[in-house]
N, CA, C and O atoms as a CHARMM CRD file, in Angstrom:
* protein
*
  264
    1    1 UNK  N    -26.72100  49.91300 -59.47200 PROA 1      0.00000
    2    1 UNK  CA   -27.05900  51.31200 -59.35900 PROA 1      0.00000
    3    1 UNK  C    -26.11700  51.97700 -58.36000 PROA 1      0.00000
    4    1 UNK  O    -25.89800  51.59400 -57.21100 PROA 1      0.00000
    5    2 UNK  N    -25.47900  53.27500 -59.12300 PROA 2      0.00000
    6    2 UNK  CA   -24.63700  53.22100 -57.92200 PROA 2      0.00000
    7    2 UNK  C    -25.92300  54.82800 -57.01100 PROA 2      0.00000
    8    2 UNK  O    -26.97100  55.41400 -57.28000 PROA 2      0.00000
    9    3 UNK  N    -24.71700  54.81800 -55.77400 PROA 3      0.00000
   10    3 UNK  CA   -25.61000  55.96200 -54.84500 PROA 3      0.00000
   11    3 UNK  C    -24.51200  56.93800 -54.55600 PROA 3      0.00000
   12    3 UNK  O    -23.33100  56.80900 -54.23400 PROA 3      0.00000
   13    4 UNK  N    -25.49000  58.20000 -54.83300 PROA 4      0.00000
   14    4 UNK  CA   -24.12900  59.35000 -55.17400 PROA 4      0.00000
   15    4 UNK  C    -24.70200  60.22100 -53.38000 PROA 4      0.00000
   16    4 UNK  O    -25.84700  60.44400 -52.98400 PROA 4      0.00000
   17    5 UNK  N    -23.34400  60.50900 -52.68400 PROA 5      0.00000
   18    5 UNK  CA   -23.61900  60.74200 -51.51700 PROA 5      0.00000
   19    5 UNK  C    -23.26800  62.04000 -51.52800 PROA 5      0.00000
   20    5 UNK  O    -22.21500  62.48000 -51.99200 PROA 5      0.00000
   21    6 UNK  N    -24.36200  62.82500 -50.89200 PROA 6      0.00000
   22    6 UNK  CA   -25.05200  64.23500 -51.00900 PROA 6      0.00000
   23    6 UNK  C    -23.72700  64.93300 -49.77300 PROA 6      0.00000
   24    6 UNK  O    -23.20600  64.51200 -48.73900 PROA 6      0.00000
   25    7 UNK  N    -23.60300  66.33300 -50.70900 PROA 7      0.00000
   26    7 UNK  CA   -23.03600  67.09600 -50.10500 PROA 7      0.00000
   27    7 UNK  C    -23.11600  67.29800 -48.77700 PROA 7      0.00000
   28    7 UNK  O    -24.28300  67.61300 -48.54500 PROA 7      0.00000
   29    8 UNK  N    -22.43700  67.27900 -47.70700 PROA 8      0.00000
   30    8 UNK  CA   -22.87800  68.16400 -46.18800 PROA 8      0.00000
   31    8 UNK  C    -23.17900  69.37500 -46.28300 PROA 8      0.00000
   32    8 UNK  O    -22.41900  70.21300 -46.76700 PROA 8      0.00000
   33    9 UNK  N    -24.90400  69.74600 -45.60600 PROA 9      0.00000
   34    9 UNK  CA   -25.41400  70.51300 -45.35700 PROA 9      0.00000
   35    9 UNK  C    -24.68000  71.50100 -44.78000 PROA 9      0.00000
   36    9 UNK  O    -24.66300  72.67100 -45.16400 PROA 9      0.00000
   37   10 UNK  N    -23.98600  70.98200 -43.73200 PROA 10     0.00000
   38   10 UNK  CA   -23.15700  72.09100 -42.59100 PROA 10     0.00000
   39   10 UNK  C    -21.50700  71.15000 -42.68800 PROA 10     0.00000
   40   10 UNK  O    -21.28800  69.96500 -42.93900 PROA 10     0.00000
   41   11 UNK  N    -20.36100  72.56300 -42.29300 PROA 11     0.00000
   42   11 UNK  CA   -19.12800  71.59500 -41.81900 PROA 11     0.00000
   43   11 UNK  C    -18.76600  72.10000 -40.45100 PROA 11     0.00000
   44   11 UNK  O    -19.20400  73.17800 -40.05100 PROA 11     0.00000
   45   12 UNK  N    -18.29500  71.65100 -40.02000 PROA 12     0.00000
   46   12 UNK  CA   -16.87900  72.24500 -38.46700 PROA 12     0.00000
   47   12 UNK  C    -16.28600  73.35100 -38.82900 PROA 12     0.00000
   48   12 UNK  O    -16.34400  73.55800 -40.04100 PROA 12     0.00000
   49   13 UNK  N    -15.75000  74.11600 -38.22300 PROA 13     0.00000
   50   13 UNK  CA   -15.06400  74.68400 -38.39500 PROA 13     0.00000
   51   13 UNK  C    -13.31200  74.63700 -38.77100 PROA 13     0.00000
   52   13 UNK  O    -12.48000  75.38700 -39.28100 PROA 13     0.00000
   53   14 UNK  N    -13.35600  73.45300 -38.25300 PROA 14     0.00000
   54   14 UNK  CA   -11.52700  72.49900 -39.59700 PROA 14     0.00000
   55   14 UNK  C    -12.04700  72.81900 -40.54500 PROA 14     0.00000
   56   14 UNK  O    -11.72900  73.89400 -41.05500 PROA 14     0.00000
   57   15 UNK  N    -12.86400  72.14500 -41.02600 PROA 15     0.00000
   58   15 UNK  CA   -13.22300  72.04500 -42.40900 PROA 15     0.00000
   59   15 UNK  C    -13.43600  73.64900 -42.92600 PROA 15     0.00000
   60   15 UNK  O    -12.56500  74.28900 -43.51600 PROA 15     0.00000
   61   16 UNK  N    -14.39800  74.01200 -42.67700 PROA 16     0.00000
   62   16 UNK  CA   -14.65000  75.25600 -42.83800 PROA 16     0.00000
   63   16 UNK  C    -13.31700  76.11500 -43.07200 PROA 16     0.00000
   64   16 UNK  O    -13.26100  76.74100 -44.13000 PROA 16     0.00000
   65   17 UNK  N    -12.48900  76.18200 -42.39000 PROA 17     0.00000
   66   17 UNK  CA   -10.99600  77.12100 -42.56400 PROA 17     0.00000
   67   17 UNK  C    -10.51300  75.79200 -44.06900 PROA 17     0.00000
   68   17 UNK  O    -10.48100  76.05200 -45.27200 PROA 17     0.00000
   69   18 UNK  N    -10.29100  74.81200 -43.57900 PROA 18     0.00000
   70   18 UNK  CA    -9.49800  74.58100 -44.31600 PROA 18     0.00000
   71   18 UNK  C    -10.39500  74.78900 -46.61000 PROA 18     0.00000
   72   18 UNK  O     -9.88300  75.03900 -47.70100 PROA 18     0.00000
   73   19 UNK  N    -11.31300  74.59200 -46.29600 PROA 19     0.00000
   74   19 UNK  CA   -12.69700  75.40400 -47.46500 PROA 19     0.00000
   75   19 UNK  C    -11.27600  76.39600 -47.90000 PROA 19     0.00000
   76   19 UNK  O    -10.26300  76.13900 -48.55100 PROA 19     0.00000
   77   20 UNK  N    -11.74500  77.57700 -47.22100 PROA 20     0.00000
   78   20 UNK  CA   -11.30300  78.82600 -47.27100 PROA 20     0.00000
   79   20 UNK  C     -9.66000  79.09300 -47.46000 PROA 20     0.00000
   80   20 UNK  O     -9.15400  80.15600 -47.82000 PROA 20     0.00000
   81   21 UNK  N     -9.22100  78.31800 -47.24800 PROA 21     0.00000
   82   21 UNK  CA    -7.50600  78.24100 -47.11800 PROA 21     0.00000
   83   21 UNK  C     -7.08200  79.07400 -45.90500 PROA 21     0.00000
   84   21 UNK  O     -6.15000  79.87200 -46.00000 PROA 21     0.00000
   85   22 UNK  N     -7.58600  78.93800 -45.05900 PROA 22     0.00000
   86   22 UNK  CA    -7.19700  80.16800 -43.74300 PROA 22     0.00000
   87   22 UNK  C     -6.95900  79.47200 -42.52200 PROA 22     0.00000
   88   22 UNK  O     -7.76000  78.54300 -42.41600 PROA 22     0.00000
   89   23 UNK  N     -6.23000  79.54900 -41.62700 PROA 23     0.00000
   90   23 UNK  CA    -6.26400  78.98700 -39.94500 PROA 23     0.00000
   91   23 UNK  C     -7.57900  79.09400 -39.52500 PROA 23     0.00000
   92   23 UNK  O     -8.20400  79.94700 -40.15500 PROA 23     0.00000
   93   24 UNK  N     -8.26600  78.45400 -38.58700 PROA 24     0.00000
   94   24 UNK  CA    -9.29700  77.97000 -37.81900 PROA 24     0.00000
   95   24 UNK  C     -9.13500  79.20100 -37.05600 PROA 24     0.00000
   96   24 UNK  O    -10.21800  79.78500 -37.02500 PROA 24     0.00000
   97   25 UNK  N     -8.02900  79.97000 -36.29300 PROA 25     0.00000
   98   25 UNK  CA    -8.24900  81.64700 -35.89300 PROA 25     0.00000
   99   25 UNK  C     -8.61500  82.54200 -36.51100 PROA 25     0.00000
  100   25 UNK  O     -9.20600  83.52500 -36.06500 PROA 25     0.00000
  101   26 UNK  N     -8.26700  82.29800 -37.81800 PROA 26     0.00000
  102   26 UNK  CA    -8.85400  83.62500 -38.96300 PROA 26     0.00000
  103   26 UNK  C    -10.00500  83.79500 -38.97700 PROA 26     0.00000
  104   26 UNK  O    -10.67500  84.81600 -39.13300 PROA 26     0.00000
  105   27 UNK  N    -10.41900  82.15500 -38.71200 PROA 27     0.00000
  106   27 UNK  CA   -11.71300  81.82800 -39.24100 PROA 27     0.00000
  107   27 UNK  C    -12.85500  82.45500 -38.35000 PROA 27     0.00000
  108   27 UNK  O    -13.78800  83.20100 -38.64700 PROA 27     0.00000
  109   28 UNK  N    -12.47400  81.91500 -37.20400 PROA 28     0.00000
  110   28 UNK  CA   -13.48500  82.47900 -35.75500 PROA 28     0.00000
  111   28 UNK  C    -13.67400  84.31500 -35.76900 PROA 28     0.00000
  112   28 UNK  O    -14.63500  84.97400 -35.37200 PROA 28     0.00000
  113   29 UNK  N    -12.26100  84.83000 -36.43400 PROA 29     0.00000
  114   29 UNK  CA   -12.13200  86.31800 -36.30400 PROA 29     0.00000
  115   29 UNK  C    -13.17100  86.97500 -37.55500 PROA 29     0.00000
  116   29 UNK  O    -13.91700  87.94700 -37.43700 PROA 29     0.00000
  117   30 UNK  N    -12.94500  86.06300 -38.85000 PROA 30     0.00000
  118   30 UNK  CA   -14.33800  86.40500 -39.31500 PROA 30     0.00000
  119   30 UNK  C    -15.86600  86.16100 -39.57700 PROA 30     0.00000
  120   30 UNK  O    -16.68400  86.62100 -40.37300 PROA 30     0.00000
  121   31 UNK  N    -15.89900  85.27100 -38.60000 PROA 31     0.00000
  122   31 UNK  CA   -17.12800  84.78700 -37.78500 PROA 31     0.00000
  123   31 UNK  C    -17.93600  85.53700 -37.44500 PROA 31     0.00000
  124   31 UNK  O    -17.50000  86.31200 -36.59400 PROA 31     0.00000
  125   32 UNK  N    -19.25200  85.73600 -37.78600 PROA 32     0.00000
  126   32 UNK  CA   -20.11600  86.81700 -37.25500 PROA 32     0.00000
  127   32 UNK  C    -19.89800  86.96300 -35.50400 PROA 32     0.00000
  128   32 UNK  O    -18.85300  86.44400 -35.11100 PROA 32     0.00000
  129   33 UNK  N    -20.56900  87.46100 -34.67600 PROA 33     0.00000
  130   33 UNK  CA   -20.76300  88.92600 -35.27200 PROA 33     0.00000
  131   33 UNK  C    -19.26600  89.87000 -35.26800 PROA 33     0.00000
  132   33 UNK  O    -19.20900  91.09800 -35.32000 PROA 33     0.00000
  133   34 UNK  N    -18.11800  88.92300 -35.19300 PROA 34     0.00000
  134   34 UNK  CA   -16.80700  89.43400 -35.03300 PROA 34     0.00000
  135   34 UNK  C    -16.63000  89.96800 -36.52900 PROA 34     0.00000
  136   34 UNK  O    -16.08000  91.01500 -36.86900 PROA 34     0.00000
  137   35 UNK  N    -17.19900  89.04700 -37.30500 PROA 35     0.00000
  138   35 UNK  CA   -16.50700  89.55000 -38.61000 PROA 35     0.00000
  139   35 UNK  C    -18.26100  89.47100 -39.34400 PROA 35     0.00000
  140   35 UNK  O    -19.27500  89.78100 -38.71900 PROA 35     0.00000
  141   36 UNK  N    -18.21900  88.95500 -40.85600 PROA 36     0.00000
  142   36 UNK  CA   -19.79800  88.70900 -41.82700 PROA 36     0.00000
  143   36 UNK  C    -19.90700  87.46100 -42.40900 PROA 36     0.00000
  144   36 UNK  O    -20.65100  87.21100 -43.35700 PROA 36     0.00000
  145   37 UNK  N    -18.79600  86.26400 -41.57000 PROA 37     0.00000
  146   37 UNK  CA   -19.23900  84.73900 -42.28600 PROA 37     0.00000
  147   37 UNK  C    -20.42800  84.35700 -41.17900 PROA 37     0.00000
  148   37 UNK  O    -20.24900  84.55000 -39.97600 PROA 37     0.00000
  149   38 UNK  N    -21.63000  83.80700 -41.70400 PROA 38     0.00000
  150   38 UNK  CA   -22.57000  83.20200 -40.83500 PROA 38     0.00000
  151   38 UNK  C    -22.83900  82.26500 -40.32600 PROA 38     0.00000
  152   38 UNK  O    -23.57500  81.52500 -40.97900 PROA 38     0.00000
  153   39 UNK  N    -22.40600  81.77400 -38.90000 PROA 39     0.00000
  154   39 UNK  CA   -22.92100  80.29100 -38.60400 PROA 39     0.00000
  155   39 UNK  C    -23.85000  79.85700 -37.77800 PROA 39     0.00000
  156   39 UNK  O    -24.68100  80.68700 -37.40900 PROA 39     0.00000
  157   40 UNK  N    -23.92700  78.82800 -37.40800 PROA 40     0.00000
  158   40 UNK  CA   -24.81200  78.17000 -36.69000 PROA 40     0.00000
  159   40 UNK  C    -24.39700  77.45300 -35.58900 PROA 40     0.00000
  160   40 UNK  O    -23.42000  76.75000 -35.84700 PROA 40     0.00000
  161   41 UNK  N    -24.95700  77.34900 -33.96900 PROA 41     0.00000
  162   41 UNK  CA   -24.77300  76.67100 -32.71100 PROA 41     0.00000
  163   41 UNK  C    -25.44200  75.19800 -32.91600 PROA 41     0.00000
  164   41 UNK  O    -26.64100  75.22500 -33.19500 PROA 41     0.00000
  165   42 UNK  N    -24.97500  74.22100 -32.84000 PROA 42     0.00000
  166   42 UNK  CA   -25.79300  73.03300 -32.72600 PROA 42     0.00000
  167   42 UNK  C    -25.02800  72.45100 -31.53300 PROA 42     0.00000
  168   42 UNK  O    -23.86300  72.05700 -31.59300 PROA 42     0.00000
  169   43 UNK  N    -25.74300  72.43800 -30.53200 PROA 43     0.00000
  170   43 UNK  CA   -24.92900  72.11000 -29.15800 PROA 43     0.00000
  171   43 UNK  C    -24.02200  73.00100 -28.92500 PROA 43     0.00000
  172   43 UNK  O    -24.32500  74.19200 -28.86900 PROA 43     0.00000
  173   44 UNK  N    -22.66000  72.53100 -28.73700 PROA 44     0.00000
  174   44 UNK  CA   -21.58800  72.92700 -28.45600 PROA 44     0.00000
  175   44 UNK  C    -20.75700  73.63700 -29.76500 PROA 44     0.00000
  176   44 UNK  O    -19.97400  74.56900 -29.58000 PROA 44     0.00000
  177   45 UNK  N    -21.11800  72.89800 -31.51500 PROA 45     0.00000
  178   45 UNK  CA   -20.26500  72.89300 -32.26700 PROA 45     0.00000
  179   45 UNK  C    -20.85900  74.14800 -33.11100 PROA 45     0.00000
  180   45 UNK  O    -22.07900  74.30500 -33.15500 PROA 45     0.00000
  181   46 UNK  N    -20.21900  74.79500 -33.59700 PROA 46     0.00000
  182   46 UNK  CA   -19.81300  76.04000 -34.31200 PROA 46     0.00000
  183   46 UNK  C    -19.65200  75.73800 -35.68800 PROA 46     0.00000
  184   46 UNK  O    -18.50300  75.69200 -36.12700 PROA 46     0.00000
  185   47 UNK  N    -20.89600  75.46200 -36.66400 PROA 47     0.00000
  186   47 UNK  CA   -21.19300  74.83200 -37.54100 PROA 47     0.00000
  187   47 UNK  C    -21.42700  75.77900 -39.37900 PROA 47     0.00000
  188   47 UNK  O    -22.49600  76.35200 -39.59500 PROA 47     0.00000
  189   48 UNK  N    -20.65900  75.77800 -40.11800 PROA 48     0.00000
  190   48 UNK  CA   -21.10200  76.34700 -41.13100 PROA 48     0.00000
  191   48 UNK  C    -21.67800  75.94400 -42.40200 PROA 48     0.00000
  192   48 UNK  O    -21.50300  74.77500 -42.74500 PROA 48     0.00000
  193   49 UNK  N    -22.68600  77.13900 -43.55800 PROA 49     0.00000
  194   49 UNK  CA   -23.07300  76.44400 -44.55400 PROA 49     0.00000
  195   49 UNK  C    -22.30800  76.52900 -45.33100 PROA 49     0.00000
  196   49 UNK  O    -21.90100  77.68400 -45.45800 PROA 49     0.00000
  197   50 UNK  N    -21.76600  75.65800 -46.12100 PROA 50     0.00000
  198   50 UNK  CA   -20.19800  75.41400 -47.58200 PROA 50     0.00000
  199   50 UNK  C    -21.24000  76.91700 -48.55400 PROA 50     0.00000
  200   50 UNK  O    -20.56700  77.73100 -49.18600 PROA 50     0.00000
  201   51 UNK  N    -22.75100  77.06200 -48.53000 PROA 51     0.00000
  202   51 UNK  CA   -22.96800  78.31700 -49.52800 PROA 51     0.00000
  203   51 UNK  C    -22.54200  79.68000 -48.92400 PROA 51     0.00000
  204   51 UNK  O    -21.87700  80.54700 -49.49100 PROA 51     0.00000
  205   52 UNK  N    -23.05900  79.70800 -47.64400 PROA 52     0.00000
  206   52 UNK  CA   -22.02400  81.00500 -46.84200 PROA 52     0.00000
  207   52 UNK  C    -20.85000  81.13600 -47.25100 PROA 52     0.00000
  208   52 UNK  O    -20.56000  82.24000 -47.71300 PROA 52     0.00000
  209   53 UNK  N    -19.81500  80.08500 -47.21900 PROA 53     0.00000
  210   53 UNK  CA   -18.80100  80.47400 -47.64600 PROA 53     0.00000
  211   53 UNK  C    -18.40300  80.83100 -49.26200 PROA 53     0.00000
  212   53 UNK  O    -17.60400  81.57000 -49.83800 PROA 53     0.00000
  213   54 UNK  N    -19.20100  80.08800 -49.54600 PROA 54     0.00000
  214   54 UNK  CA   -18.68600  80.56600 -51.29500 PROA 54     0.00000
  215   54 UNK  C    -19.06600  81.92700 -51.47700 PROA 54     0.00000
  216   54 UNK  O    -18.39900  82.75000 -52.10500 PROA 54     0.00000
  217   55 UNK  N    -20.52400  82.21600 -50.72200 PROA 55     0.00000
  218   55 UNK  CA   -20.78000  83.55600 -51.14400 PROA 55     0.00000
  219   55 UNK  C    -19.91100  84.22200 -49.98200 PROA 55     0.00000
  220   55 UNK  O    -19.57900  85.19800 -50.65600 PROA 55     0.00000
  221   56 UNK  N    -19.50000  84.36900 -49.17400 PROA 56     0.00000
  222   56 UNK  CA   -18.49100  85.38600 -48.49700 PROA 56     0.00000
  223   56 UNK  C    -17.15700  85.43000 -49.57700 PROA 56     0.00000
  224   56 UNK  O    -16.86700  86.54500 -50.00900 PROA 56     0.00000
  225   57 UNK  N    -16.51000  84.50700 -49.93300 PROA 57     0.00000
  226   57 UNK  CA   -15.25000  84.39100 -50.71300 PROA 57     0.00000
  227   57 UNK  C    -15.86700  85.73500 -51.99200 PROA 57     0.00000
  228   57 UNK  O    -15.24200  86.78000 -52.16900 PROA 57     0.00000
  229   58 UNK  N    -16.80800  85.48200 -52.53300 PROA 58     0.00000
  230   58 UNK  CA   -17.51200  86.12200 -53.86400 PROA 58     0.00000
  231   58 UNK  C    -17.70900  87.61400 -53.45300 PROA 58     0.00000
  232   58 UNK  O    -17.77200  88.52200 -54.28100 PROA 58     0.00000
  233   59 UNK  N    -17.80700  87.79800 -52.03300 PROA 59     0.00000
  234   59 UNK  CA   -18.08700  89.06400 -51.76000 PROA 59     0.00000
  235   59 UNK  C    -16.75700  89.74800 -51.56400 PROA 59     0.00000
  236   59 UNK  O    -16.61800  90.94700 -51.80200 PROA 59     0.00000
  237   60 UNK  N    -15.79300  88.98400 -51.13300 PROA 60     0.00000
  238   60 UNK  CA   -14.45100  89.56100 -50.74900 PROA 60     0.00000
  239   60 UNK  C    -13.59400  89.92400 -52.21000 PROA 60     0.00000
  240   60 UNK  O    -12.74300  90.79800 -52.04700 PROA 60     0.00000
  241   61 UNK  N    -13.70900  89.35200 -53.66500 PROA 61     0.00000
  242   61 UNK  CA   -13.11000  89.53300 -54.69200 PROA 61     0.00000
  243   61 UNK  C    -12.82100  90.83600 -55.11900 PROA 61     0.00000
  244   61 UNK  O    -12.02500  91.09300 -56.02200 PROA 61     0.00000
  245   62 UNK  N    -13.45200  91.65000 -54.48700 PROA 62     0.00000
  246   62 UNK  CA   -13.85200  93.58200 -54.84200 PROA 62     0.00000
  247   62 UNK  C    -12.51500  94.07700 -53.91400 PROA 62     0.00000
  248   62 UNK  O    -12.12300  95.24400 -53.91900 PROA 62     0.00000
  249   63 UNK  N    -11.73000  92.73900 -52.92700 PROA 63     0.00000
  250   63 UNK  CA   -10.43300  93.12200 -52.72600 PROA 63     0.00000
  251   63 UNK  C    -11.04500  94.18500 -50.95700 PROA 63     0.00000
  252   63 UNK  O    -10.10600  94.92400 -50.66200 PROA 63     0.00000
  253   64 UNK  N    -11.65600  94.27400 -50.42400 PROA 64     0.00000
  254   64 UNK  CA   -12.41400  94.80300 -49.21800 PROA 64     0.00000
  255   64 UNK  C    -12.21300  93.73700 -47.87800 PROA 64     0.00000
  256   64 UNK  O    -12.77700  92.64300 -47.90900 PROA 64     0.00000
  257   65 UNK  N    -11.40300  94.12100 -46.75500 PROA 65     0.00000
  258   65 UNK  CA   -11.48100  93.40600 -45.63600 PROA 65     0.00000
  259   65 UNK  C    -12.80200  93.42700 -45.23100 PROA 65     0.00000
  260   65 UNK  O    -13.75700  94.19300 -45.36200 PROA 65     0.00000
  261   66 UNK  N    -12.46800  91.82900 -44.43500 PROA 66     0.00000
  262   66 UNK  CA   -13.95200  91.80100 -43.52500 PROA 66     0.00000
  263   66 UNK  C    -14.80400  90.99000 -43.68400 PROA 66     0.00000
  264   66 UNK  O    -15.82900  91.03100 -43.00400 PROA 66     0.00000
């Protein structure tokens, strides 16, 4: 039987830019409340959901900074 290993809930923010195709600065700049991607504090790390981002990418297609 094989075992199919479940998506991450949350990524880093590497990951997260690299998702998006953007520098890890872009990324922070559209970072709430600087910019409208939404994340999360867990300790120290600056954590995002992979659906935030798909739906931010989906919102940006209308060609609109931000």
């Amino acid at each position: 039987m094989e075992t199919q290993v479940a998506d991450k809930m949350l990524v880093g923010a590497p990951v997260a830019a690299a998702m998006l195709s953007i520098c890890p600065k872009s990324l922070w700049n559209y970072t709430a409340p600087r910019g409208t991607i939404p994340s999360i504090t867990i300790g120290t790390r600056r954590l995002y959901d992979p659906r935030d981002l798909r739906e931010w990418i989906e919102s940006r297609k209308g060609g609109v900074d931000g």
